[in-house]
C-alpha positions as CSV (number, residue, x, y, z in Angstrom):
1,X,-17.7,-36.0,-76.9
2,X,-20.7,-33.1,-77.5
3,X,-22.0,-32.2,-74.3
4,X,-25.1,-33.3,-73.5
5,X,-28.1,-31.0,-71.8
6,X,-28.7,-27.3,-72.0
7,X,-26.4,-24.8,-71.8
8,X,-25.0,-23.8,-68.4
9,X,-26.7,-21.1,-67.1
10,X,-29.8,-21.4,-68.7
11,X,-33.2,-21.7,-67.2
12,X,-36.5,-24.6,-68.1
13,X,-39.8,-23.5,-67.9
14,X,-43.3,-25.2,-67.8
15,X,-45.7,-23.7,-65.6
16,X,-48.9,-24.7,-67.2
17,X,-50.3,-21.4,-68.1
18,X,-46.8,-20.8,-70.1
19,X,-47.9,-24.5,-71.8
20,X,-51.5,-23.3,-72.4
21,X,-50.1,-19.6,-74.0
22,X,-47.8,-21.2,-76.2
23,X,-50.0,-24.1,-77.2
24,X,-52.8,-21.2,-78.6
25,X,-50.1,-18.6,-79.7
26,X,-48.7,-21.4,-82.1
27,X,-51.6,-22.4,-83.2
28,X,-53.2,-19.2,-83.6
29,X,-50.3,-18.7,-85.8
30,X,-51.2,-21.7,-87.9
31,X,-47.8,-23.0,-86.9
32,X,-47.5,-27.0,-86.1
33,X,-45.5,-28.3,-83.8
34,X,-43.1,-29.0,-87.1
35,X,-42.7,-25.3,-87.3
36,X,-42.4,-24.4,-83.8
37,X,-39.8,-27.0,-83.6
38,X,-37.6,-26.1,-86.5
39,X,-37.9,-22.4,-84.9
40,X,-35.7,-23.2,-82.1
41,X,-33.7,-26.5,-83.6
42,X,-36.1,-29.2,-82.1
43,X,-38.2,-31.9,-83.7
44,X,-42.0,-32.2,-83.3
45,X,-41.7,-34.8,-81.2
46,X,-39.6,-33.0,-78.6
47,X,-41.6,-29.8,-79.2
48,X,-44.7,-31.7,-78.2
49,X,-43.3,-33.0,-74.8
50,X,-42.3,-29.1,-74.2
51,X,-45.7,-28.7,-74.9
52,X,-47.1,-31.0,-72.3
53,X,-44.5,-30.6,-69.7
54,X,-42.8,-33.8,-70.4
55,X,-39.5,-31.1,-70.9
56,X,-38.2,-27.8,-70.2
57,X,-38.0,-25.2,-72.6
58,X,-34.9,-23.4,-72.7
59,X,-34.9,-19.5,-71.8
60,X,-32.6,-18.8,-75.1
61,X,-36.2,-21.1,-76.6
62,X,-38.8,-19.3,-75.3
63,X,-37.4,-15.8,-76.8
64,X,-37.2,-17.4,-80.3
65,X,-40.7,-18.2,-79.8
66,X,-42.0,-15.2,-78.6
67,X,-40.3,-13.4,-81.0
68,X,-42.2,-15.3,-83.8
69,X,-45.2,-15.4,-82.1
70,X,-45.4,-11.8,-81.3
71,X,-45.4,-12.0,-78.1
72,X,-43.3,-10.6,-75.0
73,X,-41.0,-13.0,-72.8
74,X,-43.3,-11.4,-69.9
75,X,-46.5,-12.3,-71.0
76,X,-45.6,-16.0,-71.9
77,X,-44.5,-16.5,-68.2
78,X,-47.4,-14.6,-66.6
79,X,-48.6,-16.5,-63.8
80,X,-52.0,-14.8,-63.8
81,X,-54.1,-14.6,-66.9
């Protein structure tokens, strides 16, 4: 039976100024929630409930992003804009 969840150790996150920077990194990167998805293995459907909180995004998920996106792991999680 595949094991079910994310990987042990690993850490969600959805604040909802890390939503609102990814949501305009990605699409200032003209990349749908297709894209993004296939960037870390998801759909768009389970991309777009990362994107509005609905789910976690995975630590190992967030690097993959920012990586694509340009962007550093720090500045995605800022708390302060």
């Amino acid at each position: 039976m595949k094991p079910t969840g994310r990987p042990k150790g690993t850490k969600t996150a959805s604040a909802p100024g890390l939503l609102f920077r990814m949501t305009e990194a990605r699409q200032k990167h003209g990349l749908s929630q297709t894209d993004a998805g296939a960037l870390i293995g998801k759909t768009a459907s389970h991309f777009s409930k990362i994107e509005r909180g609905v789910i976690g995004l995975d630590a190992r998920a967030a690097l993959t992003l920012c990586n694509r996106l340009g962007l550093r792991l720090d500045e995605l999680l800022e708390t302060r804009k």
